[in-house]
Structure formats: C-alpha cells, structure tokens
C-alpha positions, -999 to 999 in steps of 0.1 A, spaced: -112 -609 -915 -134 -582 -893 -138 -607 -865 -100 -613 -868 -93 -577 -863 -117 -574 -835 -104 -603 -818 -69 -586 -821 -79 -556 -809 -97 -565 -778 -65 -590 -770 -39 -556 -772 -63 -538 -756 -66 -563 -727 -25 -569 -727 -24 -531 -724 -44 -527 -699 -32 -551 -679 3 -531 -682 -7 -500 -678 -25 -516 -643 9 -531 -637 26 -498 -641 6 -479 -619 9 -504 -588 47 -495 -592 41 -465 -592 22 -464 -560 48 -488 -547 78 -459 -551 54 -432 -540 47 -452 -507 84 -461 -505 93 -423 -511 70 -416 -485 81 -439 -458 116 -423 -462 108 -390 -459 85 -397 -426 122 -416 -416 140 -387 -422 115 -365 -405 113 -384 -373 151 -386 -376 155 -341 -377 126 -340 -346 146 -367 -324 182 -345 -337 159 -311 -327 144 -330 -293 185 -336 -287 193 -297 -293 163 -286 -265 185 -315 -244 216 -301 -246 203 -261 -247 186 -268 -212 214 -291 -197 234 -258 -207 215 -232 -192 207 -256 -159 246 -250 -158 253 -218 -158 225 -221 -123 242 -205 -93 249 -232 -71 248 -264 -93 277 -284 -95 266 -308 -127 229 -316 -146 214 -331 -176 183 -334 -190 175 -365 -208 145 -371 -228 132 -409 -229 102 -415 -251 70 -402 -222 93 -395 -198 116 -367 -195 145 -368 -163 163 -339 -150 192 -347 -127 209 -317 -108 235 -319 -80 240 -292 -59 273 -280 -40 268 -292 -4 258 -258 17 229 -255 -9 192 -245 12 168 -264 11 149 -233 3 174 -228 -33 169 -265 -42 129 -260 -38 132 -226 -58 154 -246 -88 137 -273 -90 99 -256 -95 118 -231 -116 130 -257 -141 98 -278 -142 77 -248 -152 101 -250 -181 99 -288 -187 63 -282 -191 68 -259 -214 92 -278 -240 77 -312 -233 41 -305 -233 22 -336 -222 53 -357 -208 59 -374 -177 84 -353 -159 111 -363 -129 132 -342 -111 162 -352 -92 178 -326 -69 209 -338 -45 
C-alpha cells in the first residue's frame, strides 16, 4: 500500500507540474503579447507626435514673409521641406530662409537626411 501511495504521489506531482509549466508559458505568451501592443501603440503616439512637429513647422514656414505655400514632410531618414516663394523673392531672402529653416530641421530631426526645396 506505501508503494501505491508513493507511486500516486509522484504521478500528481508530475501531472502538476507539468501544468503549472503549461500555465506559466501562457503566461509569458500574454505578457509578450501585452507587450507587443503597447510597443504598437507607442510607435503609433511618436509617428502621431512626428505628424504634430510636421504640421507645427509647415505652420510657422507660413506665416514666413514672402512664401507663397510649404510643407514639411517627414519620410522614414529623410525629411523634405518644399517652399515656393512669390516671384520678386532675392536670391539673397531665399538663401537666408532656407539656412534659417535647416538649422531648425537639425534641430527636430537630429540625425536625418534633410532636403530643401526653394522655388
């Protein structure tokens, strides 16, 4: 009868082990699934906050003296800012504009490709 109850012990121990085992790979399975959607969602609010510096700058480029339309568009390592000048714009005001707003390019997209289109 001893080796009966030993027998049955080690085989519910075993089967409960082997649960406990199963449980805790599901667990790990929901924490890395929990994970991967907040990393989603946190690439998701930098892209939406990249758009707002986007918009803020195509704004500001604007209000410019001078500048008839702009935007500023933001493409993975590259970063493209198109301004068009009224007609009788110097040469001299399109130089001035166009440093002036790449010193701030470099400034909000650290490390990017930048291109600068004045016409």
């Amino acid at each position: 009868m001893t080796r009966f109850k030993f027998v049955f012990v080690a085989i519910v121990t075993t089967f409960s082990l082997i649960a406990c085992s199963q449980n805790n790979e599901e667990t790990e399975n929901n924490e890395e699934a929990e994970n991967n959607e907040v990393t989603e969602k946190l690439d998701q609010v930098e892209e939406d906050l990249q758009g707002e510096l986007d918009r803020d700058l195509s704004a500001e480029l604007l209000e410019e003296e001078h500048v008839k339309s702009g935007y500023v568009e933001d493409n993975d390592s590259i970063v493209k800012m198109e301004i068009e000048m009224e007609k009788d714009t110097e040469s001299e005001t399109k130089d001035q504009l166009k440093e002036k707003y790449h010193e701030k390019l470099k400034e909000k997209y650290p490390g990017k490709n930048l291109r600068i289109t004045v016409r």
